[in-house]
Structures are given as structure tokens and as C-alpha cells.
C-alpha positions, -999 to 999 in steps of 0.1 A, spaced: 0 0 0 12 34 -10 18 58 21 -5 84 24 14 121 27 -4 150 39 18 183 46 8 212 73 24 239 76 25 257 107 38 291 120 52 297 149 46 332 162 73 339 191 55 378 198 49 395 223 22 419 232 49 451 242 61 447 209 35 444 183 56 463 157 74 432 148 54 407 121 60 369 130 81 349 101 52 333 73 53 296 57 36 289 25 33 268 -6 48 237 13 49 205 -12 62 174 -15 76 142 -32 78 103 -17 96 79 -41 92 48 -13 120 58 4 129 95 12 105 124 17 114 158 0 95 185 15 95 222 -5 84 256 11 91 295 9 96 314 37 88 348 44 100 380 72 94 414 70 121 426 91 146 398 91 165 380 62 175 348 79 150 324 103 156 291 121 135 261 106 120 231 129 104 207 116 78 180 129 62 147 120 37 124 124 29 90 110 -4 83 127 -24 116 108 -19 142 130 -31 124 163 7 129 179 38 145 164 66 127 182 79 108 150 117 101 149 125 113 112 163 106 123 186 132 103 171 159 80 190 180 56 185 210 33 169 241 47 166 234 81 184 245 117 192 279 124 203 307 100 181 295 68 174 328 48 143 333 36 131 331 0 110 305 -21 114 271 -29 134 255 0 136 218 10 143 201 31 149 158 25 144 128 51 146 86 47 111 74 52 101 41 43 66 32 59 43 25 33 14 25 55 15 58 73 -9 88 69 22 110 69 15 148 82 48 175 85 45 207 103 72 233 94 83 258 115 93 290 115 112 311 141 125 349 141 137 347 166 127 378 181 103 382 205 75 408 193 46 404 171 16 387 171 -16 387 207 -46 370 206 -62 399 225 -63 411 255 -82 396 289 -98 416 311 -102 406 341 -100 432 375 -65 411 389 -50 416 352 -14 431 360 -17 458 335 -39 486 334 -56 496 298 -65 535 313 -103 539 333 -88 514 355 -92 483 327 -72 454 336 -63 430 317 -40 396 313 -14 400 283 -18 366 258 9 353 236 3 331 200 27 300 203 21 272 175 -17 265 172 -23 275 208 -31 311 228 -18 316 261 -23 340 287 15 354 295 13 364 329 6 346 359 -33 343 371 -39 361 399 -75 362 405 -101 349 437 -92 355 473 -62 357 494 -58 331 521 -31 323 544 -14 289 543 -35 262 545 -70 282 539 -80 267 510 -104 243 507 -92 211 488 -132 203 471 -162 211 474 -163 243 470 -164 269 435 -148 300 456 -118 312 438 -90 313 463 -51 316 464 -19 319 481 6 349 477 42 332 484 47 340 522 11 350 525 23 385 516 2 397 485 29 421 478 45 383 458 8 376 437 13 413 426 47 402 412 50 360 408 4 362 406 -15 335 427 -3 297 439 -33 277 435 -40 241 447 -49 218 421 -88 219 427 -87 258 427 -62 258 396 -86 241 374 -116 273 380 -88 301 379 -88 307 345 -114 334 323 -144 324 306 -132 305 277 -97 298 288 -87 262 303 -59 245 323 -28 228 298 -27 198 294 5 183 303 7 177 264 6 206 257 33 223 274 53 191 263 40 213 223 53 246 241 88 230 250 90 219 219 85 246 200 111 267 225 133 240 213 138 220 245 152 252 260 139 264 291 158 301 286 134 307 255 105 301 278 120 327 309 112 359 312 146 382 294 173 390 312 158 370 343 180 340 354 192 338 323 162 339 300 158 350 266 123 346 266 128 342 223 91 319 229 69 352 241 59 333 271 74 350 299 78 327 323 79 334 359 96 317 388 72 317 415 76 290 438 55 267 455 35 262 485 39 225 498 6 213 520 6 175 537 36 148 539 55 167 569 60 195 546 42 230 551 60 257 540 66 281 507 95 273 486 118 286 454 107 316 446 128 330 421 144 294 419 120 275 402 85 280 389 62 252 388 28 252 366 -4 231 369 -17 205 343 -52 195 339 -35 160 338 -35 136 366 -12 110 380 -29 75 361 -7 60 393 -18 86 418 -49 102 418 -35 125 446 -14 141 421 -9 161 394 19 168 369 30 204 370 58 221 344 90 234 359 112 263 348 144 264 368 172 290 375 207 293 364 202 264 333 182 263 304 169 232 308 132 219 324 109 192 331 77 177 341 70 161 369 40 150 395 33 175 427 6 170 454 -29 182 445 -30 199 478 5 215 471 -2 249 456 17 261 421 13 288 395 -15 289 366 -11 299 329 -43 296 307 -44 284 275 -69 283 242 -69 273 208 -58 297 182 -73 306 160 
């Protein structure tokens, strides 16, 4: 049976909100050839302000469903300082006849600057829009929106105030029960809370999907960090913060890491412990981070997420 190749091609918009006069990089007119045994995939590549742009590319062999296909080594136009023009390619061995073959390609500017998906208002947004509007800042990253600040919303509690179920009350911690941290790091949320912290419309991550936001920061936890802070680059628009945790239960009841690590809820629970959680870390002083499983009762940061468009 012949293979079945479909190409997507995808933009990445690495933008930022503060910055809307730069344009994120454009892919288009992506084609292909198979002969049985290699894949040759042809696109042009378009930025308004930059002449050179770095080109990822991702597959999948099961139509789409996941994206974590090994393609082993790729060559032609794709790594980091490809120019831009038309009718680049890039070439890979493929040999499964019976795959519904789907590519995504790409394309980083590597400048932060461009392209929102609106502002949320909400009263604990951490900017003010004038007549005392506040709002959250969002961010476009692959096929998803996310809100770039910390949530910060529902009612201050001190350690150990928040109810675990039961109950639809928005509440949070500030790290050290001082709110003078949610103003700067936003709320720390216990799992049950976490999942009705975000705005009509927006949802928790999926631990899958910040595994889709790592990827397109290329594995690199600087591109995710807010610039120049431990040593972020923040080239992904996301801004991260490191915020902490608050840990509740096991001996341990205390606030930890600000400004050494910041942890992140998932919608996604432990299939071994449905006490837990996974959360996403950032971490100081490397560029590298990970996922891992935290205590529902354990509070963390919350970043909100939609599809875009």
C-alpha cells in the first residue's frame, strides 16, 4: 500500500504583546515528493524585518493524532540561520508505506515581538488599559493562545486556607502569605482551585501541551523565561515566571523557590496517583526543564491556555 502524505504547515509566532511592531516569520506553498524511500518536503519562507530564520520541523505517521515521530537526520533548509526566500527543501529517509504521513514546518524569528490574541480583562490583570481596565497579556505559540502572565485572581488566604473540594470559591496563596508576591509572581493555586482560575473561555494545559510549548522553545527552558531573568531570553513570548511553590501535607508546610523555580499546573493527573498532578517546571541558572507530579494539595502557578485561532 502506498503511504499516504499529507503536509501542514505551521507558524510559529514567538510575539509578544509590548512589541506588536514586529510581524511573525510566514510559511507557504509547502509540497512534496515520496519515491518509497525518502520524503522531500519544499516551502518559501517569508520576514518582514529579518532575512535569515531558524526552521523546525515536525512529523507524524499516525495523521496528526501525535507529532513525536523520529524522522532521524534531516537536511537542506533546516536548523538555524536558513534565509528566507521561495522554494526551500528540506529531505528525510522514510520508508513506511502504510502511514498517513503529516509534517508541520516551523518558523522562528527569533525575536520576541509580534503577534496577541487579544487582551483579557479581568479586575487582577497586572496591566492597566486607562479607566482602571485590567487586563492579562496573551501570547500566540504554534496552534495554541496563552495567557503570559501569571493568574492572579479569587481571594487571598493564608497557608492552609484553602479548601481542597467542594467548593467553587476562587482562592489563592501569595508566596509568604504576603500579597505584595501575587502582585509580582500572581496567585499559587492548589490543584482543585487551579482548574476554576482561569477566564471564561480559557482552560488548564494539558501536560501535552506544554510538552508542544517546550518543543517549539526547542527543549530550552531560557526561551520560555522571562529576558534577562536568570538567564532567559524569553525568544518563545511566554514569559515565564519563577514563582515558587506552597507544599501542603507529607511533613511538609512551607513556601518554597521563589525565584528558583517555577512550577505550573496540568489538567493532567497521575494514572498512578490520583492525589497528584503533573506540573511544568522552569528552573534558575540552566536552560533546561521538566515535568514532573506534585501533590494536589501543594499549591503552584496557573497559565491559561486556548486554541488559536
Amino acid at each position: 500500500m502506498k503511504a499516504i502524505i499529507q503536509i501542514f504547515a505551521a507558524i510559529l509566532f514567538v510575539s509578544s504583546v509590548y512589541f506588536a511592531q514586529n510581524t511573525s516569520p510566514v510559511v507557504s506553498n509547502v509540497s512534496f515528493n515520496y519515491d518509497g524511500a525518502h520524503v522531500t518536503v519544499t516551502y518559501d519562507v517569508t520576514d518582514a524585518e529579518q532575512s535569515t530564520v531558524t526552521i523546525r520541523m515536525k512529523v507524524s505517521t499516525d495523521g496528526g493524532s501525535s507529532w513525536g515521530y523520529n524522522y532521524g537526520t534531516a537536511t537542506g533548509d533546516i536548523g538555524e540561520n536558513i534565509s528566507t526566500g521561495t522554494g526551500k527543501t528540506i529531505t528525510f529517509d522514510f520508508s513506511n508505506n502504510n502511514a498517513t504521513l503529516k509534517i508541520r514546518i516551523i518558523a522562528y524569528d527569533e525575536t520576541a515581538g509580534g503577534t496577541d490574541c487579544g487582551k483579557v480583562y479581568d479586575d487582577t490583570g497586572p496591566h492597566e488599559d486607562g479607566d482602571d481596565n485590567y487586563y492579562y497579556a496573551t501570547i500566540v505559540i504554534g496552534d495554541k493562545c496563552w495567557i503570559k502572565d501569571n493568574i492572579n485572581t479569587g481571594t487571598r488566604v493564608d497557608a492552609n486556607g484553602q479548601e481542597t473540594s467542594g467548593s467553587t470559591a476562587k482562592e489563592k496563596y501569595c508566596y509568604n502569605d504576603d500579597p505584595n508576591y501575587c502582585n509580582t509572581y500572581g496567585g499559587l493555586y492548589i490543584w482543585e482551585k487551579a482548574k476554576i482560575a482561569c477566564p471564561d473561555g480559557w482552560r488548564l494545559p494539558t501536560k501535552e501541551e506544554y510538552q508542544e510549548l517546550l518543543d517549539y522553545a526547542r527543549n530550552s527552558g531560557n526561551e520560555l523565561k522571562r529576558s534577562g531573568s536568570h538567564g532567559g531570553t524569553d525568544v518563545s513570548g511566554f514569559d515565564g515566571l519563577l514563582g515558587g511553590y506552597h507544599g501542603h501535607g507529607s511533613n511538609v508546610d512551607e513556601y518554597n523557590y521563589v525565584e528558583d523555580a517555577g512550577y505550573f499546573w496540568t489538567i493532567t493527573e497521575n494514572p498512578d496517583d490520583n492525589t497528584e498532578a503533573t506540573v511544568f517546571k522552569l528552573h534558575d541558572g540552566d536552560n533546561t526543564e521538566f515535568s514532573d507530579v506534585m501533590k494536589k494539595t501543594h499549591a503552584a502557578s496557573v497559565r491559561c491556555i486556548k486554541d488559536w485561532p
